[in-house]
FIPA-638562 format. One record per residue (C-alpha): residue in three letters; z, y, x. Coordinates in Angstrom, 1 decimal. Last residue first. Example, Ala and Ser with C-alpha at 12.3 -4.5 7.8 and 13.67 -1.06 7.14 Angstrom:
<recs>
+------+--------+--------+--------+
: code :     up :  north :   east :
+------+--------+--------+--------+
:  ser :    7.1 :   -1.1 :   13.7 :
:  ala :    7.8 :   -4.5 :   12.3 :
+------+--------+--------+--------+
</recs>
This chain:
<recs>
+------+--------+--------+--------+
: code :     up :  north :   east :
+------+--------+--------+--------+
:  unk :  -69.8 :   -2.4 :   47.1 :
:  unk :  -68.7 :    0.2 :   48.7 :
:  unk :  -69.9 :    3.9 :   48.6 :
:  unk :  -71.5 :    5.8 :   51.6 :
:  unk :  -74.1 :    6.9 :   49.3 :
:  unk :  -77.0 :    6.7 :   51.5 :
:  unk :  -77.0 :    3.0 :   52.0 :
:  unk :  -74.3 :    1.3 :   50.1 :
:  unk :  -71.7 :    0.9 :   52.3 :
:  unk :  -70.0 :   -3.1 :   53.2 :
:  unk :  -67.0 :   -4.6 :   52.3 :
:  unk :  -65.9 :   -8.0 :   52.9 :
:  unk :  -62.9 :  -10.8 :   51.9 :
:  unk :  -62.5 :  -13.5 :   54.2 :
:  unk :  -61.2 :  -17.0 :   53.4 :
:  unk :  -59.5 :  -17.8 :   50.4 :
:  unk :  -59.3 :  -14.9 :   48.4 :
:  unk :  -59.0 :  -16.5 :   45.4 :
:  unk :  -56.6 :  -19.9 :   45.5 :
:  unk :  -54.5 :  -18.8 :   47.9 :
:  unk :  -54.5 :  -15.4 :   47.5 :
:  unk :  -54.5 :  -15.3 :   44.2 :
:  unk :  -51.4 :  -17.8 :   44.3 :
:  unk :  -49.6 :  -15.2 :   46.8 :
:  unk :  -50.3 :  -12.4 :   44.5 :
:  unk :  -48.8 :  -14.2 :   41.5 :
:  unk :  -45.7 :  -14.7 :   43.8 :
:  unk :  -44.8 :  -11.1 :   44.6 :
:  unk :  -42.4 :  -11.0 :   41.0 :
:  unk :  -41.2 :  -14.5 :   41.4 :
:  unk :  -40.0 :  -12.8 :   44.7 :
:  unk :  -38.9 :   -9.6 :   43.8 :
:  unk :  -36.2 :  -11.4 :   40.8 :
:  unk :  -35.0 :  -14.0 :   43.5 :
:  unk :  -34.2 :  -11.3 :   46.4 :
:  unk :  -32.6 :   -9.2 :   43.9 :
:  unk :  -31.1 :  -11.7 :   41.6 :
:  unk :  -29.3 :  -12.8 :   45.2 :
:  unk :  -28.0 :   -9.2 :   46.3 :
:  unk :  -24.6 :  -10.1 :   44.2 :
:  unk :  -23.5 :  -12.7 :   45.5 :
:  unk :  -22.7 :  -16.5 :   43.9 :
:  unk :  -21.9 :  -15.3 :   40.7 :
:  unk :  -25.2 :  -13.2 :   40.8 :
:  unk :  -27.5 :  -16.1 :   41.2 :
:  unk :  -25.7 :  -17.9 :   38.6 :
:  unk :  -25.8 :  -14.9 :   36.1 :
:  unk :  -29.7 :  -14.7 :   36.9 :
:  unk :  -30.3 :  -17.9 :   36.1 :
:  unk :  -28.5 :  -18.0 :   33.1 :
:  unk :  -30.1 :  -14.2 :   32.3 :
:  unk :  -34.0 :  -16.2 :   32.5 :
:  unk :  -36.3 :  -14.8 :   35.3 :
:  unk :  -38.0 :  -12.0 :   34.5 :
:  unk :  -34.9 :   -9.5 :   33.3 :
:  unk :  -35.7 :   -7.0 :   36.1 :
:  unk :  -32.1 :   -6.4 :   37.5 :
:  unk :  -29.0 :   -4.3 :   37.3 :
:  unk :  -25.8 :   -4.0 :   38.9 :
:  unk :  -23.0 :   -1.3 :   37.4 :
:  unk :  -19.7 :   -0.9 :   39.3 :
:  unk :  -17.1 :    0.3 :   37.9 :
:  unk :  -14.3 :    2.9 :   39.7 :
:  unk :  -11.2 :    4.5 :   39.2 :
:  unk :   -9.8 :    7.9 :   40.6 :
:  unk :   -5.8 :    7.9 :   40.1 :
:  unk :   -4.6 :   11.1 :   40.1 :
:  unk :   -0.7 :   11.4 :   39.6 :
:  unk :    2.2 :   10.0 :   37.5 :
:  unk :    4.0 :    6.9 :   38.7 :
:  unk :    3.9 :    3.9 :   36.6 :
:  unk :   -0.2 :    3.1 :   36.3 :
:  unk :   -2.0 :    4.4 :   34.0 :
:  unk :   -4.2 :    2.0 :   33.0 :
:  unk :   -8.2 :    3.0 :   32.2 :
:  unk :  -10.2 :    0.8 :   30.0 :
:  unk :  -14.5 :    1.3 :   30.3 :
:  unk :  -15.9 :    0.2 :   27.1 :
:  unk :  -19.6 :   -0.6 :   27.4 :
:  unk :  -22.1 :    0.7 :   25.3 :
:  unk :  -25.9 :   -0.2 :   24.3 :
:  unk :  -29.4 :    1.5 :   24.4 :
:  unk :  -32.7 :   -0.1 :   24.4 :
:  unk :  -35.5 :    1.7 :   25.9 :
:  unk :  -37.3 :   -1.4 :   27.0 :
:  unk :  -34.7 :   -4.2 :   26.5 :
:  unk :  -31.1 :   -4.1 :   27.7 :
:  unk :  -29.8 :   -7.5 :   28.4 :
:  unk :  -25.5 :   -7.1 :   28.7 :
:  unk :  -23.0 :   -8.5 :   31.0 :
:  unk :  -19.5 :   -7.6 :   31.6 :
:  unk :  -18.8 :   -6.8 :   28.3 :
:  unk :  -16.3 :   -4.8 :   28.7 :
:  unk :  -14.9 :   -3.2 :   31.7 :
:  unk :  -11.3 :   -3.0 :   33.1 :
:  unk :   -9.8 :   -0.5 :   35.2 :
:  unk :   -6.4 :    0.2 :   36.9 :
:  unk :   -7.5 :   -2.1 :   40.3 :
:  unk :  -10.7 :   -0.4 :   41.6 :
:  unk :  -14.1 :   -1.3 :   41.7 :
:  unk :  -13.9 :   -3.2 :   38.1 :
:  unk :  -17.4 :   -4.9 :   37.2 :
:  unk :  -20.7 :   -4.6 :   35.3 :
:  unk :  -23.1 :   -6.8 :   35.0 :
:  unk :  -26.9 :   -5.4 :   33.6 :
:  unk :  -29.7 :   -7.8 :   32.8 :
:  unk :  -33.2 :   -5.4 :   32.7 :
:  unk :  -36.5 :   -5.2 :   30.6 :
:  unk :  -39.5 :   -3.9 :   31.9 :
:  unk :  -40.3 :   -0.1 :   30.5 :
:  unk :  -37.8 :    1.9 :   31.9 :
:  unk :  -35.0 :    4.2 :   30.1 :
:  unk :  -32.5 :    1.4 :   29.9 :
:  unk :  -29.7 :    2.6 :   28.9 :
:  unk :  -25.7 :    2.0 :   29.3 :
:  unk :  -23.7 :    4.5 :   27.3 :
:  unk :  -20.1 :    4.0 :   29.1 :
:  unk :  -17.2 :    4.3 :   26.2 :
:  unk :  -13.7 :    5.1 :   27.1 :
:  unk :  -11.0 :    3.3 :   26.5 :
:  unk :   -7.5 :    4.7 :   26.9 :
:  unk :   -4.4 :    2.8 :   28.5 :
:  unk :   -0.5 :    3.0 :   28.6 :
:  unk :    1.8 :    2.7 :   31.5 :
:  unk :    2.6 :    6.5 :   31.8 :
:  unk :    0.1 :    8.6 :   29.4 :
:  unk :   -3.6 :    8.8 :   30.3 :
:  unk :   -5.5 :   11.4 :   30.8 :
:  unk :   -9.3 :   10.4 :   31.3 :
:  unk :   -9.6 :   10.0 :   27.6 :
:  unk :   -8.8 :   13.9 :   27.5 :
:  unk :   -6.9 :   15.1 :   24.1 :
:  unk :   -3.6 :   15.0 :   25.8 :
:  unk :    0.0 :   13.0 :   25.3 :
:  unk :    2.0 :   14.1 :   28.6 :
:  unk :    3.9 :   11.8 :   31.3 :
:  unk :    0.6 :   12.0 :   33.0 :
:  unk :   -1.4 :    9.5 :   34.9 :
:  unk :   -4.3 :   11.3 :   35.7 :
:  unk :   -7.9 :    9.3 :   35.7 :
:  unk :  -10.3 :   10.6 :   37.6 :
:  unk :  -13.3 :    8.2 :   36.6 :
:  unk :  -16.2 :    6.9 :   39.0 :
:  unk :  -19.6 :    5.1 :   38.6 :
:  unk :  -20.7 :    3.0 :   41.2 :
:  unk :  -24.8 :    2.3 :   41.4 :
:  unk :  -27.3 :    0.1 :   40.4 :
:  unk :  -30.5 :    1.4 :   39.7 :
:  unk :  -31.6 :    2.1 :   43.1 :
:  unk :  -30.8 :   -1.5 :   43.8 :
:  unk :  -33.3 :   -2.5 :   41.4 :
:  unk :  -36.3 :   -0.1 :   42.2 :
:  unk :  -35.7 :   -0.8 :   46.6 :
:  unk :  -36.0 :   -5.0 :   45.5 :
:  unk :  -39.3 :   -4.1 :   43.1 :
:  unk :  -40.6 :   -2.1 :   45.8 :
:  unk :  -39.9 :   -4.2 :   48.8 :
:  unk :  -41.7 :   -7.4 :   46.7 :
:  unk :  -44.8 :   -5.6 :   45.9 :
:  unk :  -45.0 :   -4.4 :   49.1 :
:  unk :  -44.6 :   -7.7 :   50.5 :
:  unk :  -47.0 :   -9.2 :   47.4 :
:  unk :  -49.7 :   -6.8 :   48.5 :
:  unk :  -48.8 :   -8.2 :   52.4 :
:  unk :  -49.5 :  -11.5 :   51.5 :
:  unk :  -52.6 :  -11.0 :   49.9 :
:  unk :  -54.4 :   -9.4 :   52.1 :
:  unk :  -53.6 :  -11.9 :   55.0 :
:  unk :  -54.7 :  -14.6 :   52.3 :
:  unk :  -58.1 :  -12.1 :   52.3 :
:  unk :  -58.6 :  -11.9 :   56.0 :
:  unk :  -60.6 :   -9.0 :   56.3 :
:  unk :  -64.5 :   -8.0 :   57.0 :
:  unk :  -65.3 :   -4.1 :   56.5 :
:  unk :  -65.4 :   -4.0 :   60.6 :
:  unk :  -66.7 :   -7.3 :   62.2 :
:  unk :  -63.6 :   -9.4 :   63.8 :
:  unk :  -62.8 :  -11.6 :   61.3 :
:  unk :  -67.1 :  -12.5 :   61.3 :
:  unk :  -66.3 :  -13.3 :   65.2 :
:  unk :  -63.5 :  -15.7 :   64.3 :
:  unk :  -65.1 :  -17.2 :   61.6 :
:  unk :  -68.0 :  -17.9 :   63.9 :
:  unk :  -66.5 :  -19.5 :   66.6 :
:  unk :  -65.1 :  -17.7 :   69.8 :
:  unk :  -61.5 :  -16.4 :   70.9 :
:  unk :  -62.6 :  -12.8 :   70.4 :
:  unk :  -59.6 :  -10.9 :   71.8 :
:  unk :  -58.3 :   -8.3 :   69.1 :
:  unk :  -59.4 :   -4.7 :   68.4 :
:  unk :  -61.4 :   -5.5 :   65.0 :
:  unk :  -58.7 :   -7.8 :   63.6 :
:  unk :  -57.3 :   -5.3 :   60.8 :
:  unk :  -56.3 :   -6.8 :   58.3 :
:  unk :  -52.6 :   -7.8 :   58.7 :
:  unk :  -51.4 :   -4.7 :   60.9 :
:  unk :  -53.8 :   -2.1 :   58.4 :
:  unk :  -51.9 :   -3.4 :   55.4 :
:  unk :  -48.7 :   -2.8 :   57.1 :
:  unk :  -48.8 :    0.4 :   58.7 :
:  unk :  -51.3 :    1.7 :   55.8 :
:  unk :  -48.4 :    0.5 :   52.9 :
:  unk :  -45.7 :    1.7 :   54.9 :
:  unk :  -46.8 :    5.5 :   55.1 :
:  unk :  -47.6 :    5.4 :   51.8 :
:  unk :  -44.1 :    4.2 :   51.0 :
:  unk :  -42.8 :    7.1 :   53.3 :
:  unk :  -44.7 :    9.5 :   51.3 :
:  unk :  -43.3 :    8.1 :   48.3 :
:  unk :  -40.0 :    7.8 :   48.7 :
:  unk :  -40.0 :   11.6 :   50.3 :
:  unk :  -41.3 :   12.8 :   46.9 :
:  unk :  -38.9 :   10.7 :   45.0 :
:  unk :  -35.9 :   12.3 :   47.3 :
:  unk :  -38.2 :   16.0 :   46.2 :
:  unk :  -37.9 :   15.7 :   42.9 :
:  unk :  -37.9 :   12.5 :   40.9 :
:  unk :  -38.7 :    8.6 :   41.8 :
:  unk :  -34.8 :    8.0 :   42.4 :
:  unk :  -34.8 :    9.0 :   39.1 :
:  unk :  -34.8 :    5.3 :   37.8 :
:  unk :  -36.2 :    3.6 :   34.5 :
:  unk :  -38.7 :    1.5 :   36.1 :
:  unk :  -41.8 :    2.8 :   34.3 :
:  unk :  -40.8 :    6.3 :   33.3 :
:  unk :  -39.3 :    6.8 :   37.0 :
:  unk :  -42.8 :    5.8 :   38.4 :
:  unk :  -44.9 :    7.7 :   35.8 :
:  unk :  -42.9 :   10.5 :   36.3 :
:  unk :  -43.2 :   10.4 :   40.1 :
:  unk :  -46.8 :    9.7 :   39.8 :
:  unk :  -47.8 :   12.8 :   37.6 :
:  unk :  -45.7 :   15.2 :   40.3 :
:  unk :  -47.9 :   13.7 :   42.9 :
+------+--------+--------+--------+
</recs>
């Protein structure tokens, strides 16, 4: 298990997949995957409504293989959707507005600013598109959109204002990032319009491949049957 949840943070760049919160991800995956593999395929305790195909649906080892296939590009789709917004995130920075010069970049003197630098990387192996964008009203962020490539690092600069009046001011950015597999125009327009749109795009170009397998593959029923005295499958 440990093995998988490296591979899985390794791959997508996320330790979501790490310790025991990865752990729970995947058991409850698993869990899913039989719920919903076994509600699409598995016809054996339904009513017999006559014909042949629907009595050779019904034998055990025979499945639906379109029905197959749509629910490997469901999980394939929930997975790549949960892996993106796992990667996004809000970062904070207490910034004090101080009426002092200091060596912290969070402590900023009375109506000036400080930059800060943000090291954005992408520790996964697919490529992402990454906005970012001001949570709070003292902040600014630049550039608001960068394409990280498989372990490409690159920084944004964070600016914090100090407003007037002295005090804590906590200030926020807010980092999106998605799989870079449909082209960053497309992705920028999607994400102008809401934010959760590259996600529901990007998961399903990502499911689609299964869906044409299915379609023009597994048309019709897909069967299993044991080997006699091995108990494997052939």
């Amino acid at each position: 298990m440990e093995t998988v949840q490296r591979t899985l943070a390794t791959t997508f760049g996320s330790r979501a997949f790490l310790g025991s919160q990865g752990l729970a991800l995947l058991v409850a995956g698993a869990g899913a995957l039989v719920l919903l593999v076994g509600a699409l395929t598995d016809d054996r305790g339904r009513q017999r409504r006559g014909g042949d195909r629907d009595r050779d649906r019904n034998r055990a080892g025979v499945y639906d293989g379109l029905k197959l296939a749509a629910a490997l590009a469901l999980i394939v789709a929930l997975s790549a959707s949960g892996t993106m917004l796992s990667l996004s995130g809000t970062e904070e920075y207490g910034m004090v507005s101080a009426e002092f010069e200091s060596d912290s970049p969070t402590t900023v003197p009375v109506g000036e600013r400080a930059n800060l630098t943000y090291p954005a990387l992408n520790g996964g192996q697919l490529p992402v598109v990454a906005f970012y964008e001001p949570a709070s009203e003292n902040v600014g962020v630049a550039p608001e959109r960068i394409r990280l490539d498989r372990g490409e690092q690159r920084n944004v600069t964070v600016t914090l204002r100090a407003p007037p009046e002295t005090g804590y001011y906590p200030q926020y950015v807010t980092e999106y990032r998605y799989f870079a597999v449909l082209p960053v125009g497309v992705i920028a327009w999607l994400y102008g319009a809401h934010p959760w749109l590259p996600i529901v795009a990007t998961s399903g170009v990502l499911a689609l491949p299964f869906l044409v397998v299915g379609v023009v593959v597994l048309r019709g029923t897909v069967r299993t049957r044991r080997r006699s005295g091995t108990g494997g499958l052939l």
